[in-house]
C-alpha positions as CSV (number, residue, x, y, z in Angstrom):
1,X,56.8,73.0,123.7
2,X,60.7,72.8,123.4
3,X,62.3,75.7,125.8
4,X,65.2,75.9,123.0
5,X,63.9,79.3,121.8
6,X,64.7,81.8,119.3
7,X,64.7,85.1,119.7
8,X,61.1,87.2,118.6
9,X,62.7,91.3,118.3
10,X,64.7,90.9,115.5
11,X,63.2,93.2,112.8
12,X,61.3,91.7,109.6
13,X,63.8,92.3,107.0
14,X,67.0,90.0,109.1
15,X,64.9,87.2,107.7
16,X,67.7,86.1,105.8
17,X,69.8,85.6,108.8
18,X,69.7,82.6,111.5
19,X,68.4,84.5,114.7
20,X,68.8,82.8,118.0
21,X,69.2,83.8,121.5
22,X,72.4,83.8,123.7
23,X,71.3,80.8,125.6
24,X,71.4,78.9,122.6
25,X,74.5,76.7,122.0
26,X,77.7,77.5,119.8
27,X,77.4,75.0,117.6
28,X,80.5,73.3,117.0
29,X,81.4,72.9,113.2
30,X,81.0,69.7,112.5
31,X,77.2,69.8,114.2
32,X,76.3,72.2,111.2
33,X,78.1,70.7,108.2
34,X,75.9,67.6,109.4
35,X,73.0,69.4,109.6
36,X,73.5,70.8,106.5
37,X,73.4,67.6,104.6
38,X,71.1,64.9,103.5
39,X,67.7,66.7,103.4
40,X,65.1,65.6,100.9
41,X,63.0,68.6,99.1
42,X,59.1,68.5,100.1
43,X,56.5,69.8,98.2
44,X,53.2,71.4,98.9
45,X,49.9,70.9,96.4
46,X,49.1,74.1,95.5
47,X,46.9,75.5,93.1
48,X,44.9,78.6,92.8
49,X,41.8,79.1,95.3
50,X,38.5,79.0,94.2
51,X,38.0,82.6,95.3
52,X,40.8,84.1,94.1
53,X,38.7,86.0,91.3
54,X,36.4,87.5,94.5
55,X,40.3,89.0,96.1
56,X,41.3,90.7,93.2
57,X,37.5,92.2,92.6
58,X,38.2,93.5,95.4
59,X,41.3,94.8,95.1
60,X,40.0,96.3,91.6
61,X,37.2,98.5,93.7
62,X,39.6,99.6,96.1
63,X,41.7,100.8,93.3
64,X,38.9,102.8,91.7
65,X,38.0,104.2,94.7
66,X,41.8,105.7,95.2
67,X,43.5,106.2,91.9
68,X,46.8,107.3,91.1
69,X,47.8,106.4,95.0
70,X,50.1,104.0,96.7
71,X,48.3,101.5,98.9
72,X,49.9,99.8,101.8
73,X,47.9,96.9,103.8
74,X,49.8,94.9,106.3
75,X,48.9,92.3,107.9
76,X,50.6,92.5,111.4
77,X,53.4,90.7,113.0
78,X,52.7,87.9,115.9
79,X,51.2,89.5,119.3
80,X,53.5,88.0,122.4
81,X,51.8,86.2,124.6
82,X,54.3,85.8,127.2
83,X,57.8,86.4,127.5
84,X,59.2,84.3,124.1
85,X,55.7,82.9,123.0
86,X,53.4,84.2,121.0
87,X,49.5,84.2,121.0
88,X,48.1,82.3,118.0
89,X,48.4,84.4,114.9
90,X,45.5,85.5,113.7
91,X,45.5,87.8,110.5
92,X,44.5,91.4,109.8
93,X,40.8,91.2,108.7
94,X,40.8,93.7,105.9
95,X,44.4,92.2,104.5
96,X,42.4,88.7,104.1
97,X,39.9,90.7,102.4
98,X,41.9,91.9,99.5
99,X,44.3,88.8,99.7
100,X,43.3,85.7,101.4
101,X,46.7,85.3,103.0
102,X,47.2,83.8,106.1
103,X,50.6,84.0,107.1
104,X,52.0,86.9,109.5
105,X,54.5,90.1,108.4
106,X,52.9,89.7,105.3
107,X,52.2,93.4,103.2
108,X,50.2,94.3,100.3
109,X,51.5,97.1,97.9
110,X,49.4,99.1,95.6
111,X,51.2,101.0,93.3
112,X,49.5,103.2,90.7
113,X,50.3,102.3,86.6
114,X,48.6,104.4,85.3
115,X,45.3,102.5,84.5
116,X,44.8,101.0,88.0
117,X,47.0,99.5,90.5
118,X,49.6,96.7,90.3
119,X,49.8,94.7,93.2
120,X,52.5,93.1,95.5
121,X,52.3,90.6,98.2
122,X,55.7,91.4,100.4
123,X,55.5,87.8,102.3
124,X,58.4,85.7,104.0
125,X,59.7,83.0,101.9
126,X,60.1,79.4,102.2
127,X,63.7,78.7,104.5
128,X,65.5,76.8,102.0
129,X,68.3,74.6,102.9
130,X,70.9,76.5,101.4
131,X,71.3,78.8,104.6
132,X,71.1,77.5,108.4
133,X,67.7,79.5,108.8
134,X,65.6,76.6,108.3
135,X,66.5,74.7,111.7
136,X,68.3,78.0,114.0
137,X,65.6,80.7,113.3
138,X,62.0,80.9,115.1
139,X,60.9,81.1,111.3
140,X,62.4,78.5,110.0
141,X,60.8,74.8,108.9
142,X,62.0,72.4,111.3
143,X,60.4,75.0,113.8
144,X,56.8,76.1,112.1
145,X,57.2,74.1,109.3
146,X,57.0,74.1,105.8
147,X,56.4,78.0,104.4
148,X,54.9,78.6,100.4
149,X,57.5,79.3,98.4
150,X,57.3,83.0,96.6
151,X,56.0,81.2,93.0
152,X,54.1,78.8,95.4
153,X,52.3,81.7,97.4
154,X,51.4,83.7,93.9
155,X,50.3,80.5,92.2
156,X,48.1,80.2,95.2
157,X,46.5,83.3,95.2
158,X,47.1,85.1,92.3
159,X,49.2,87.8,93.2
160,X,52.5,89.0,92.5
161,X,55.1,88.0,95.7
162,X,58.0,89.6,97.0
163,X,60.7,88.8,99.8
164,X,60.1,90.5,102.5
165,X,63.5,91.4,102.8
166,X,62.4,93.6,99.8
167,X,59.8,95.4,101.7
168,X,61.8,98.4,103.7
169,X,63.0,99.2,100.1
170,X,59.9,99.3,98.6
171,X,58.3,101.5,101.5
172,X,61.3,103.8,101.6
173,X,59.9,104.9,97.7
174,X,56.8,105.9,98.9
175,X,55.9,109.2,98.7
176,X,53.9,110.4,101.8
177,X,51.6,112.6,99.8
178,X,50.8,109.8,97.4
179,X,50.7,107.2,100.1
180,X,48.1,105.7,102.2
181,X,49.0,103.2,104.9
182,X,46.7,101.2,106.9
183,X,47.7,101.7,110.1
184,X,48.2,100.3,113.7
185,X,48.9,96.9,112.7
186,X,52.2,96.6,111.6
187,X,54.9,99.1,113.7
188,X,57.5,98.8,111.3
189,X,55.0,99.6,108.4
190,X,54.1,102.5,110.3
191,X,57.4,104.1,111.1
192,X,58.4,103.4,107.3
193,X,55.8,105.6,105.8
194,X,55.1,108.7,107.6
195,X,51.6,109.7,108.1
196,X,50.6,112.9,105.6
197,X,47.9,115.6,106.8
198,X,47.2,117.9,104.0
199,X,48.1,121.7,104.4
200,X,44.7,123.8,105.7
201,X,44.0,125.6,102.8
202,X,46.0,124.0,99.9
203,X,44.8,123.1,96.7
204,X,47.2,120.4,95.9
205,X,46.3,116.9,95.7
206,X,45.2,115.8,99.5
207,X,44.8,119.5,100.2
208,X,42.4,121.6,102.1
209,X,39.3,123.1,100.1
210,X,38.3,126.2,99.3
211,X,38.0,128.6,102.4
212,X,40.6,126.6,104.5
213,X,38.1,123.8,105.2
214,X,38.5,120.5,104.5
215,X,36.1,118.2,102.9
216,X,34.6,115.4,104.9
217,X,37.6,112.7,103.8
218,X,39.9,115.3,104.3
219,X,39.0,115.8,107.9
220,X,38.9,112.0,108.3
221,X,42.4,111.8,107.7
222,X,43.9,110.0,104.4
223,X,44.8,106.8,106.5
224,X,41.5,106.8,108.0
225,X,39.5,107.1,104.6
226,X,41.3,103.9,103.5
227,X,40.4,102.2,106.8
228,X,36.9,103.6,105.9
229,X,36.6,102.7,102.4
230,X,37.9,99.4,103.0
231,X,34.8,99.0,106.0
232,X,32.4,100.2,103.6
233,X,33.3,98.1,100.9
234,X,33.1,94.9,103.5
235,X,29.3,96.2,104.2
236,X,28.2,94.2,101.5
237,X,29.0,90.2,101.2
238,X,29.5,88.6,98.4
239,X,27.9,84.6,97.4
240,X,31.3,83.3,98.8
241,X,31.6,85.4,102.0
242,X,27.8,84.1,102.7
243,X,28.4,80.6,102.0
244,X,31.9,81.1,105.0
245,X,29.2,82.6,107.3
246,X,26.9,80.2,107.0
247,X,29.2,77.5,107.6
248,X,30.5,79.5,110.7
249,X,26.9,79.2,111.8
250,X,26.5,76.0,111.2
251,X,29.5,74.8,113.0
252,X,28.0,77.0,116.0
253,X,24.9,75.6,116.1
254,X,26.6,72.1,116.5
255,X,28.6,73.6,119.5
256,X,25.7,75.0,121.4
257,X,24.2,71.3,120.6
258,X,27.6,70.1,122.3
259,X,27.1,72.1,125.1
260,X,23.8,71.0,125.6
261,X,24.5,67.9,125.5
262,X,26.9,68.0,129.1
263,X,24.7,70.7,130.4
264,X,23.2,68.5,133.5
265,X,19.6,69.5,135.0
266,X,20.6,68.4,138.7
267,X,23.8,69.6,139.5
268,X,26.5,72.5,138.9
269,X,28.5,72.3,136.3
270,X,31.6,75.5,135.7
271,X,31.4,78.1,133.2
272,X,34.4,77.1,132.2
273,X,33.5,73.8,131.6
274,X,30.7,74.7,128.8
275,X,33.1,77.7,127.6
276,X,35.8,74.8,126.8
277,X,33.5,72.3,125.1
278,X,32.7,75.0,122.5
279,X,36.1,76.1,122.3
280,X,36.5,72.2,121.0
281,X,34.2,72.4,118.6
282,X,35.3,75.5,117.4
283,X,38.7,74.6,117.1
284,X,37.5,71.3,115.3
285,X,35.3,72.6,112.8
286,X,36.8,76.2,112.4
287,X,40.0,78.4,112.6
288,X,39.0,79.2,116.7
289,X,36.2,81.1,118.3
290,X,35.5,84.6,116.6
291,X,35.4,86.2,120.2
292,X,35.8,85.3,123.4
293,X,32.9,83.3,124.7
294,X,30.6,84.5,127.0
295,X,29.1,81.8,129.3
296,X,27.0,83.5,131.8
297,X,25.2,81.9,134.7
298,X,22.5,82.7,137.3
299,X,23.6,86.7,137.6
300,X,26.7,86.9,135.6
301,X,24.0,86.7,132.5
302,X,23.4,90.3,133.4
303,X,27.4,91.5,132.8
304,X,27.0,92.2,129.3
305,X,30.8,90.8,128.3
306,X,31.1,88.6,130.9
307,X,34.4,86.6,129.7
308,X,35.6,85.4,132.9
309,X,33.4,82.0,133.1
310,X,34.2,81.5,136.7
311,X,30.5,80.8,138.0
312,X,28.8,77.6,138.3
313,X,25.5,76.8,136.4
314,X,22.6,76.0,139.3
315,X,19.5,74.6,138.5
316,X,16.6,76.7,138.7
317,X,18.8,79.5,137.0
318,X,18.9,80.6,133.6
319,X,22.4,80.2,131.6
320,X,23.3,82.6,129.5
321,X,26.0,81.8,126.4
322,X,27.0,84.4,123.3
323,X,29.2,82.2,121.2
324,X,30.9,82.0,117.8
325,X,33.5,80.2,115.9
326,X,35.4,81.8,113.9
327,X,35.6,79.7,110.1
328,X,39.1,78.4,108.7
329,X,39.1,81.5,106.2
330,X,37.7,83.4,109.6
331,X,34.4,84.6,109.2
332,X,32.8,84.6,112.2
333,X,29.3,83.6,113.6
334,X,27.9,85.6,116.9
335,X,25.0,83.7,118.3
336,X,23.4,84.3,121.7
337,X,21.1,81.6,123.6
338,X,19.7,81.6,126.9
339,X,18.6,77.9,128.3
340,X,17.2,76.9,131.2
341,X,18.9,74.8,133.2
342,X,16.6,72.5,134.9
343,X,14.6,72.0,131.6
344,X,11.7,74.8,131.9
345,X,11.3,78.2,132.3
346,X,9.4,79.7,136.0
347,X,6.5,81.8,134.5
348,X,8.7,84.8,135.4
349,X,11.9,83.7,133.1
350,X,9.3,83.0,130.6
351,X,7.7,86.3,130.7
352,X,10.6,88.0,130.7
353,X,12.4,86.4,127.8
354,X,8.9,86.4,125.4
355,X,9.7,90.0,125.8
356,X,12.9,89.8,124.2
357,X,12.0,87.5,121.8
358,X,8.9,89.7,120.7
359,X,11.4,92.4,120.5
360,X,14.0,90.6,118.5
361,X,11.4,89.2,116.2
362,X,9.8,92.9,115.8
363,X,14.1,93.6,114.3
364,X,13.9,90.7,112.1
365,X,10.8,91.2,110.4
366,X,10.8,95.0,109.8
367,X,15.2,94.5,108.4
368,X,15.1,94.9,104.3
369,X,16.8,97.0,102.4
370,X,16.5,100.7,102.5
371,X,15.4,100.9,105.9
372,X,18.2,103.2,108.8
373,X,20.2,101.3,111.0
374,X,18.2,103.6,113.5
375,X,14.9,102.5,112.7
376,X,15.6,98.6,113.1
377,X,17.1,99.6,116.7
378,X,13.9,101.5,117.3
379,X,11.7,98.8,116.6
380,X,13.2,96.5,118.8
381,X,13.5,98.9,121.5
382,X,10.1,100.4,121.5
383,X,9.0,96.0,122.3
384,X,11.6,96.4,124.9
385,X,10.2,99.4,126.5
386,X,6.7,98.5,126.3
387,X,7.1,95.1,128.0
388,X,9.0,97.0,130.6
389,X,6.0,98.9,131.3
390,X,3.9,95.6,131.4
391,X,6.6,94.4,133.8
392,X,5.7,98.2,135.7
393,X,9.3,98.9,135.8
394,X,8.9,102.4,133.6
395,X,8.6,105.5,135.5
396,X,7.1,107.1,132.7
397,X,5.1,106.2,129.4
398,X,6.3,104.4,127.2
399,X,6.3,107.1,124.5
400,X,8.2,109.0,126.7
401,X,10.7,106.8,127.3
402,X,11.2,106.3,123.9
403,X,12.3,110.1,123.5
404,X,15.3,110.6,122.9
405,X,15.6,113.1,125.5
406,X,15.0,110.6,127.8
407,X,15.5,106.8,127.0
408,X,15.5,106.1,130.4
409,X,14.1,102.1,129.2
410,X,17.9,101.7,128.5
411,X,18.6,101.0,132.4
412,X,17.7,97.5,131.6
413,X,19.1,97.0,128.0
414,X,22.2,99.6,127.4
415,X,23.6,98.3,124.2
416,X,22.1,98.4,120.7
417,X,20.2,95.9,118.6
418,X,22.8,94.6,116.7
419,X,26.3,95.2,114.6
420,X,27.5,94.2,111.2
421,X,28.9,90.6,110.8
422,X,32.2,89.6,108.8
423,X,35.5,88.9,109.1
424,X,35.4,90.6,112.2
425,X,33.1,89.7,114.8
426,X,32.0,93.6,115.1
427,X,32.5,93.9,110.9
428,X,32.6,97.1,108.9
429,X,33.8,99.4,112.5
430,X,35.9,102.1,110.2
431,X,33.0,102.9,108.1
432,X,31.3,106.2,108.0
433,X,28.6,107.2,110.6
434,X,26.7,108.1,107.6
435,X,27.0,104.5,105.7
436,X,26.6,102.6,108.6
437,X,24.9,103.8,112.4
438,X,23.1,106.8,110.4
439,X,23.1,104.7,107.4
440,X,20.6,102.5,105.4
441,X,20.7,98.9,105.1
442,X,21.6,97.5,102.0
443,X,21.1,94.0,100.1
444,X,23.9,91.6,101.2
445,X,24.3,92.6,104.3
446,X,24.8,90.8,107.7
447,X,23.9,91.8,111.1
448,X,23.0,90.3,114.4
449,X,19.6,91.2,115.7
450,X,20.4,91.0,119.6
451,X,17.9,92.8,122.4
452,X,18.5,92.0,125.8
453,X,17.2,92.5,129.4
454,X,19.2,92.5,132.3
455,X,18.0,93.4,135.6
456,X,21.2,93.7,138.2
457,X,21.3,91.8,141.1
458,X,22.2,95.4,142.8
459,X,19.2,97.1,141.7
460,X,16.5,98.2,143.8
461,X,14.0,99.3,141.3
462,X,13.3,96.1,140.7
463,X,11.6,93.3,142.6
464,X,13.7,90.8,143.9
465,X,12.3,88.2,142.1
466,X,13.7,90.1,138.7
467,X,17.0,90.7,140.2
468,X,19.8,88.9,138.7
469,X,17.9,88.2,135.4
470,X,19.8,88.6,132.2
471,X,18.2,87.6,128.6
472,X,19.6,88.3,125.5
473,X,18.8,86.6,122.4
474,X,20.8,87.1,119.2
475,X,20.8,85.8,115.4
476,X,23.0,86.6,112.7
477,X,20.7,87.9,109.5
478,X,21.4,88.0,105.8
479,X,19.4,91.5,103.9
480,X,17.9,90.1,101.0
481,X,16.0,91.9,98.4
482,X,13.0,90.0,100.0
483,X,13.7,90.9,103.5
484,X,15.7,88.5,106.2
485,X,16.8,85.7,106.1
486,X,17.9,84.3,109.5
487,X,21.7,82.2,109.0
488,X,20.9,81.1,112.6
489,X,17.7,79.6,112.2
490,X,19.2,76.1,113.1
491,X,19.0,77.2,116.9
492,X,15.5,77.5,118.2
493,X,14.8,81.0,119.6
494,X,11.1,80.8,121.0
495,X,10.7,79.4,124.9
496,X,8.6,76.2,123.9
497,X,10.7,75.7,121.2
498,X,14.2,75.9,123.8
499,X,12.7,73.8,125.6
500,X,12.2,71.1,123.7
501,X,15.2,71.5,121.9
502,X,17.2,71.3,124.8
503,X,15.7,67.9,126.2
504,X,16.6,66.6,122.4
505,X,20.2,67.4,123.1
506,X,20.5,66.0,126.8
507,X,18.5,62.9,125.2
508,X,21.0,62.7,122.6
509,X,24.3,62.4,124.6
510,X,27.3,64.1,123.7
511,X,29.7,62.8,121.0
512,X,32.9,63.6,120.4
513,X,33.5,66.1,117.1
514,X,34.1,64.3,113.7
């Protein structure tokens, strides 16, 4: 990377402007009247997206939902890194939602007409070579290359585009009454529109109900109930959205095969190692990974986000590996496996992780819609807890630890059975207790099914033979009005099945993506 930088603090709307730092050289005159000449337009193809019709269904249900209100959705400038560089951009989930934009600073504006909303994409235009933008600002094409123009951009996604430059203008008009902002993305966004909490005890629009209290979206806040509509709304995927998580899936599948594939019976090999070989597929076949990979061996499989990979894989040990990429319009996948590294489970690692595939086998048979969130957890715990008692780890009945008054199995499993999957690897997190943890599930959903055992290598109510033992196995599951259907079923889950699976891969070979 060229160490001729440009400076990252100026604000949004000095777009228009070169920006550069005061390392960088006064240009003499005749340097920029030469630079300013003999350029040759480009062009980009562009033509509308196949899914632009699912955006602005979207955008129509969020504007039922909130009538008569401005709507702002950013999407969040770049994060630095380090100094003057800048992590890889990676958009605001629920601003790809409505838009399919990928590009940062970007902000979508709902504003009320009276019969829905007309909507605005506030975006950062093309550098054109009228100005010196396009090779002195961080922004500009001979740096990052070739931006959409505005008519570009809405041909593109069918929206209506703005400069950015336009934007502070545009939020200063909003009234904060009227307004909801999605917040803690954008800072500038934020400061431009001050948040609004309704009077206790008003009866204006936003205000408290009768006898000072406020309803339930009221006491959510009116920033957070757009956080938690848009969440809720995400809960159910659409043909398109499956088809991106499928392929996500599939594009995992093919990087556990690669690390398989340079997974070596005999000898160590680093975490980092298998961690980095996924990342290439990933990066190959997707946008990037949709988390950060977990590649846990021997007793790290027991740290439950285990995201240092600084271990060694030993044979004899089990290797543990929760992995994802993250699709080019970034859905995620969020697979767990757990191999064996010398080939075979020892009749203990095999006892151990039939109980956590009975368990997560119990989750994906009894998911279908109209059954709780709860219940599917329950199910998979209650396996859980009774092979713990086979295991005669349980201090008390299995009933009993099943109470919730007592829940004591949860020693050796802590987390839950499973999340929502999206554009966010932990999808639909704003939404409502009530339409999510304490909610039902619904047709079109997708969740991971995920139970896990992990006995510490510290802990001395277990025998040492158990101690360092971590097993987790996790599938990403599509509600259908017939029940599940697993997106993950390329990956073998049961221990025979591993088995032979991974001695396929080693046989195989590994090849290089494409």
């Amino acid at each position: 990377m060229s160490d001729e930088r440009t400076d990252i603090t100026a604000e949004p709307a000095e777009v228009e402007t070169a920006r550069t730092e005061s390392h960088d050289p006064d240009f003499p005159e005749k340097f920029l009247e030469f630079m300013r000449q003999g350029w040759r337009d480009s062009t980009l193809p562009v033509g509308p997206r196949p899914e632009v019709p699912n955006h602005a269904k979207r955008r129509s249900a969020l504007s039922a939902a909130l009538p008569g209100e401005t709507l702002v959705i950013p999407t969040g400038p770049e994060k630095v890194r380090a100094n003057d560089t800048a992590h890889r951009f990676r958009p605001g989930s629920d601003f790809v939602y409505l838009t399919g934009d990928h590009e940062p600073d970007s902000v979508l504006v709902m504003r009320p007409n009276g019969s829905g909303h007309d909507a605005v994409l506030y975006m950062r235009p093309r550098s054109s070579r009228d100005g010196d933008e396009f090779f002195r600002s961080r922004n500009g094409e001979l740096w990052v290359g070739r931006r959409h123009t505005l008519t570009e951009k809405a041909t593109e996604l069918g929206i209506e585009t703005a400069p950015l430059s336009e934007l502070p203008a545009a939020l200063a008009d909003c009234a904060p009454g009227r307004t909801r902002v999605l917040r803690g993305l954008d800072p500038s966004v934020d400061g431009a529109v001050r948040p609004y909490d309704p009077p206790q005890g008003g009866t204006g629009q936003g205000g408290a109900a009768e006898g000072g209290k406020a309803d339930g979206a009221e006491r959510l806040g009116r920033d957070r109930e757009l956080a938690a509509l848009l969440s809720e709304q995400k809960l159910v995927k659409d043909e398109w959205e499956i088809a991106q998580l499928q392929e996500a899936v599939d594009a995992t599948v093919r990087g556990f095969e690669d690390v398989a594939r340079v997974l070596p019976a005999d000898r160590a090999v680093s975490e980092r190692l298998l961690e980095g070989i996924f990342g290439l597929r990933a990066r190959h076949d997707g946008y990037d990974v949709g988390y950060n990979s977990i590649v846990g061996a021997g007793e790290h499989a027991t740290i439950l986000h285990w995201i240092h990979n600084t271990g060694i894989t030993r044979p004899g040990e089990l290797l543990l590996m929760d992995m994802g990429v993250e699709g080019r319009n970034l859905y995620t996948a969020d697979v767990t496996r757990v191999l064996p590294v010398s080939g075979t489970f020892s009749p203990l690692q095999r006892q151990v992780y039939d109980i956590v595939y009975a368990a997560q086998q119990a989750g994906i048979d009894f998911v279908r819609p109209g059954v709780t969130f709860k219940d599917v957890h329950r199910t998979c715990m209650r396996v859980l807890a009774e092979g713990l008692a086979e295991l005669g780890l349980l201090p008390v009945s299995v009933d009993e630890a099943m109470d919730e008054t007592s829940t004591v199995y949860r020693r050796w499993t802590l987390h839950g059975f499973g999340h929502m999957l999206g554009l966010d690897v932990h999808d639909c997190a704003n939404a409502r207790k009530e339409n999510y943890r304490e909610g039902t599930l619904g047709e079109g959903y997708v969740l991971t099914v995920e139970p896990g055992l992990y006995f510490q290598p510290e802990d001395d109510l277990v025998p040492a033979e158990l101690r360092g033992i971590g097993i987790r196995i996790e599938d990403d599951v599509l509600v259908t009005a017939d029940g599940a259907v697993n997106l993950s079923a390329g990956l073998p889950r049961a221990a025979d099945e591993v088995e032979a699976w991974l001695a396929e891969q080693r046989e195989a070979g590994f090849r290089l993506p494409g």
